[in-house]
C-alpha positions in Angstrom: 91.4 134.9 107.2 92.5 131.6 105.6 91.7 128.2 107.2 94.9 126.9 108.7 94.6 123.5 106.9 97.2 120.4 107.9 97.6 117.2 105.4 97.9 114.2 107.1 99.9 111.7 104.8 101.6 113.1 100.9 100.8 109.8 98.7 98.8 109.8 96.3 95.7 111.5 98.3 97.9 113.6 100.1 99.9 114.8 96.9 97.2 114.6 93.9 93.9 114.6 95.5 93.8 117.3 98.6 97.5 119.5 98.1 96.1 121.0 95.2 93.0 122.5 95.7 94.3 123.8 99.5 97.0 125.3 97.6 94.8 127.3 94.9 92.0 128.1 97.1 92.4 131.6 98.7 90.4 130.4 101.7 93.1 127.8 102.8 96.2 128.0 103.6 98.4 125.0 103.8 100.4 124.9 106.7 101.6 121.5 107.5 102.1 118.3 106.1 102.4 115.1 108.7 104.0 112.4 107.0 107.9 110.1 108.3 108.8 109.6 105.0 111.5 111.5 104.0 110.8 111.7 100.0 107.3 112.5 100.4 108.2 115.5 103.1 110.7 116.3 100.2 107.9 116.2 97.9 105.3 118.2 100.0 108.2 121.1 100.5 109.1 120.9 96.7 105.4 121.9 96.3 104.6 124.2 98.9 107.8 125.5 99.7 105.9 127.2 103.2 104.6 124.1 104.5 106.2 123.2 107.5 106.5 118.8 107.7 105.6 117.1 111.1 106.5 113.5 111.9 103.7 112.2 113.3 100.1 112.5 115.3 102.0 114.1 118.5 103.9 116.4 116.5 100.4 117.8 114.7 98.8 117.7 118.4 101.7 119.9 119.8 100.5 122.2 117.4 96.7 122.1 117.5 96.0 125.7 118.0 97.7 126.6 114.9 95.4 124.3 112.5 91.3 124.9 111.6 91.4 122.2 109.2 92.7 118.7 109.7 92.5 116.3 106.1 93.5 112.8 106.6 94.9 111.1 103.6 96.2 108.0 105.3 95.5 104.2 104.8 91.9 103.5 106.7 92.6 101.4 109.4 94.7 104.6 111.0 91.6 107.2 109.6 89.7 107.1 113.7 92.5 107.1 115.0 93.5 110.3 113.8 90.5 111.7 113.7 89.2 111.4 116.9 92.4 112.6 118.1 92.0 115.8 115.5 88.1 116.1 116.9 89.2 116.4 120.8 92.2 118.8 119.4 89.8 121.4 118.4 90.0 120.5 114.5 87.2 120.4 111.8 88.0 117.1 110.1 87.9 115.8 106.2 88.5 112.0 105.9 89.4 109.8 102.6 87.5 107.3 101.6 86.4 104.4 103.1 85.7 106.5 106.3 86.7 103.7 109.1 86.8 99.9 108.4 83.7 99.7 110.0 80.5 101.3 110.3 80.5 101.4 114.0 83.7 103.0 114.4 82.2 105.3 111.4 78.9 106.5 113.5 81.1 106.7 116.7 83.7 109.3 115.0 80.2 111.2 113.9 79.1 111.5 117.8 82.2 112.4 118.9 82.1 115.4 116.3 78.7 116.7 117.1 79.9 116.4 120.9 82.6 118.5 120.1 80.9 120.7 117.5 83.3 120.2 114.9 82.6 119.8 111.3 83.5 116.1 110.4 83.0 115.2 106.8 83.8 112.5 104.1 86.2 113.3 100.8 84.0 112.0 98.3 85.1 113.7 95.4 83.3 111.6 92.9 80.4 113.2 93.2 81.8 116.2 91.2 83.4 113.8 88.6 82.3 115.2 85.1 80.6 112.0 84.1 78.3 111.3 87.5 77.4 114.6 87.1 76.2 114.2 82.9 74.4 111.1 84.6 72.6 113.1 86.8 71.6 115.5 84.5 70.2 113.6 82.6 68.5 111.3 85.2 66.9 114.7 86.7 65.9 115.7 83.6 63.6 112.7 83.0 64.9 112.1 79.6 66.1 108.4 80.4 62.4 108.0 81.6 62.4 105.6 84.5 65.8 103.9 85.6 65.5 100.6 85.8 69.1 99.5 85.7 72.2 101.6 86.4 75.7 99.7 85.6 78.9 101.8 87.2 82.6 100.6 86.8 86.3 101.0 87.7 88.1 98.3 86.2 91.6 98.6 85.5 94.5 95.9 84.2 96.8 95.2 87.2 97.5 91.6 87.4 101.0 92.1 89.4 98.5 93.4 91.9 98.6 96.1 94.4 101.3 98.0 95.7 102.6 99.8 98.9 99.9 99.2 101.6 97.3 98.2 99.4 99.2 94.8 98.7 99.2 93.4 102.4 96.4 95.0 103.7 93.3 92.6 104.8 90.0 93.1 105.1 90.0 94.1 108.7 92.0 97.0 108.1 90.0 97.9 105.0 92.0 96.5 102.4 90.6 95.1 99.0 88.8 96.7 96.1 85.6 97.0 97.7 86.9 99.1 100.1 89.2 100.7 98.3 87.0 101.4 95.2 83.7 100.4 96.4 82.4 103.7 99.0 83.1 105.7 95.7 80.9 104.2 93.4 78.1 102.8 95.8 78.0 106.6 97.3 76.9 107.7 93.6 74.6 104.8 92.8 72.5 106.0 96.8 73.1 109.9 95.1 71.0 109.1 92.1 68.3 105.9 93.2 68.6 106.8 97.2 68.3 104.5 99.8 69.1 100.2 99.1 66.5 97.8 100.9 68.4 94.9 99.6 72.3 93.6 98.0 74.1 90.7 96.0 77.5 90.5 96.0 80.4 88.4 94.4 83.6 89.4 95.9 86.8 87.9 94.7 90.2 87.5 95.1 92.5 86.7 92.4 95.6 87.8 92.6 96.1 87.1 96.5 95.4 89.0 99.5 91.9 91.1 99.5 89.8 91.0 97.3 90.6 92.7 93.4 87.4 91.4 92.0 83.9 92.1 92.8 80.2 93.0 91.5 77.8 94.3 94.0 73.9 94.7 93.0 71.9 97.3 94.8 68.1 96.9 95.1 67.1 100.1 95.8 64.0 101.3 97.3 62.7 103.1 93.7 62.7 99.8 91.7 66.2 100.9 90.3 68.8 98.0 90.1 72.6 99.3 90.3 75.3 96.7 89.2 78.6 98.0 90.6 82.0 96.5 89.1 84.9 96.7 90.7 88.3 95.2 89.1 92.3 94.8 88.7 91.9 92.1 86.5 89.7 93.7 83.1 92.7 94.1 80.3 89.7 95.8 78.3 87.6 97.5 80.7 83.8 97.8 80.0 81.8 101.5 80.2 82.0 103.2 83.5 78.4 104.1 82.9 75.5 102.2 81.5 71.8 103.5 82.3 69.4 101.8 81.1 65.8 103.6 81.2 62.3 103.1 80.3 62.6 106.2 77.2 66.3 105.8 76.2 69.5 105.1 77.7 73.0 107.0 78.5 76.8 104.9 77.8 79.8 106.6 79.1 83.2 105.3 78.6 86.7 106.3 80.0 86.8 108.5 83.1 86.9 111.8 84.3 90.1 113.2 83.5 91.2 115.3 86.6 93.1 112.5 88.6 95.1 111.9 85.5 95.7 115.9 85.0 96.7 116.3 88.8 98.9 113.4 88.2 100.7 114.9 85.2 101.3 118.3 86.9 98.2 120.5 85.8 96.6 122.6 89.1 93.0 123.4 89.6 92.2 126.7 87.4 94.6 125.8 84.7 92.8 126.1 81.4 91.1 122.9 80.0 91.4 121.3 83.7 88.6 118.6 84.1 87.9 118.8 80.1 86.8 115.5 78.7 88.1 114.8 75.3 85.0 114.3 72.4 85.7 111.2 72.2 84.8 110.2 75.2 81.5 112.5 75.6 77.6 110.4 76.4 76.4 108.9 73.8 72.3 109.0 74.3 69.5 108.0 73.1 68.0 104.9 71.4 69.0 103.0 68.3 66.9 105.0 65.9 67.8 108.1 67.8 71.3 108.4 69.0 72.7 112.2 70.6 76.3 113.2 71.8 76.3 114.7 75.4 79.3 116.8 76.4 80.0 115.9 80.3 80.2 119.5 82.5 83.8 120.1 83.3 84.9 117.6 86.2 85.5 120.3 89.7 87.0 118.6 92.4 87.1 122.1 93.6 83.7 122.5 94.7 84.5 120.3 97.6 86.8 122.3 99.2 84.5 125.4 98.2 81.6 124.0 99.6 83.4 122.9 103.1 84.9 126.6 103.5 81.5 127.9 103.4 80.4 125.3 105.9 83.2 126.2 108.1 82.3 129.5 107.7 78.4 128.7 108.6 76.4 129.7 106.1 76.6 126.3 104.3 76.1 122.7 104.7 79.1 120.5 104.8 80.1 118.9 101.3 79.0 115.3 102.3 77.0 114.0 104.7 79.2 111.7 106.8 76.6 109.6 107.4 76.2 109.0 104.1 79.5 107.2 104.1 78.3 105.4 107.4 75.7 103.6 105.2 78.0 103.0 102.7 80.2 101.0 105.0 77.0 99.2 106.2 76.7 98.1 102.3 80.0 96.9 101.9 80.2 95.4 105.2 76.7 93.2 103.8 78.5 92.7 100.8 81.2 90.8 102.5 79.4 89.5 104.5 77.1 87.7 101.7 79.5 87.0 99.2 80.4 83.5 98.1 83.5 81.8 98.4 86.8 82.8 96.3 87.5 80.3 93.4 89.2 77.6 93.4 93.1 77.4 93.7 
């Protein structure tokens, strides 16, 4: 029998990151979409012409028995909210990124779900992006040797800023890049090194509003240092990876390619889905000893795989959540050590 699976919100998560995979996964079925705007309920019955659109939290609570699986795709400061309302429904719960604005609300949604023995979990689908998972091949291997310095970026050219509720959205609600961005690439950096005893951070604003500008460095409790970059404003952006290790060392530029594929109209299981172009493969080695690595293929899939199994009980969920608690606790230090913006 399929897990009765409801979307909650059809932007860009909604549409691109979650619609997908619950559409091409024979253990889901998508049965409703929540969302009041009337082009994206157009746009969630143009793709799954079954899916039955609901207006709003009361709406999806009138129809609680009919729904296993709630996903929330909706901006953050509405994510406990919703799922704590989803959690005393009866529903298993996946979250987007960042989890709550804060880490407290975070660790409260986790008790509620173990009160009401519901799986909870956090969408962090970067951990199956095809180059974190070449970096942690090779950083399992031991052919890096030891790691002393891990470098991880998204950087992107937007100086007209955000848009839609990313533009107006403070801090408080968990607005700005480090929220945004941030519980992505901190989450791998704590995958790879495990846990931070200490953090630096610079966090910016440039263009107005939240912050669109920011480094963080991790001290981890292995020795490892992890520089994390986050920008709008890099018109040539740097590698997404750099590891640095005491044998050789691993450069990866561009990123994985599945966002861009979902985006252009490719579907999970399509051939070449999540295939990185040669170009772009790890280069390795030292300078008298360089190697081309080809990335595995990127699977967003295994996510949703993963959680059906959990729901099923015989696995684990995909992600810890409290994983993504401890990853608010580091952005929430981050802010609160940062210096001032610049100057006007």
């Amino acid at each position: 029998m399929s897990i009765r699976t409801a979307v909650f919100g059809f932007g860009v998560s909604g549409r691109y990151f979650h619609a997908p995979f619950l559409c091409t996964d024979p253990a889901y079925s998508l049965d409703f979409v929540v969302t009041a705007n009337a082009q994206r309920a157009a746009q969630a019955r143009a793709f799954a012409p079954d899916v039955t659109v609901l207006a709003d939290l009361d709406a999806l609570l009138r129809r609680a028995g009919e729904v296993d699986l709630l996903v929330i795709g909706t901006p953050p400061a509405t994510h406990t909210e919703i799922a704590a309302a989803a959690l005393d429904a009866g529903m298993h719960v996946v979250v987007d990124k960042p989890f709550a604005v804060s880490s407290t609300a975070a660790a409260e949604l986790l008790a509620k779900a173990r009160e009401r023995e519901r799986v909870l979990t956090v969408y962090q689908n970067r951990r199956w992006d095809d180059d974190f998972q070449a970096v942690r091949d090779l950083v399992d291997s031991g052919e890096l040797g030891r790691i002393h310095t891990f470098e991880s970026r998204f950087e992107s050219w937007k100086p007209q800023g955000q848009r839609d509720w990313k533009a107006t959205t403070g801090v408080a609600d968990g607005g700005g890049i480090l929220f945004d961005l941030g519980p992505h690439l901190l989450d791998q950096a704590r995958q790879l090194f495990g846990p931070v005893e200490d953090l630096w951070a610079d966090v910016v604003t440039r263009g107005g509003g939240a912050d669109d500008d920011t480094m963080v460095v991790l001290r981890h409790a292995n020795g490892t240092r992890s520089r994390i970059f986050l920008s709008g404003f890099a018109a040539l952006p740097g590698p997404r990876f750099h590891v640095l290790g005491s044998r050789a060392a691993c450069t990866i530029w561009g990123t994985d390619p599945q966002e861009a594929m979902l985006r252009a109209g490719s579907l999970p299981g399509d051939e070449g889905f999540g295939v990185r172009e040669q170009r772009y493969w790890a280069a390795v080695g030292t300078p008298e000893q360089e190697r081309r690595v080809r990335p595995p293929r990127g699977d967003y899939a295994a996510f949703y795989t993963r959680l059906a199994q959990a729901l099923n009980g015989t696995a684990e969920p995909p992600v810890d959540p409290q994983d993504a608690v401890e990853v608010l606790r580091l952005i929430e230090q981050a802010h609160r050590q940062s210096w001032p913006g610049p100057p006007a």
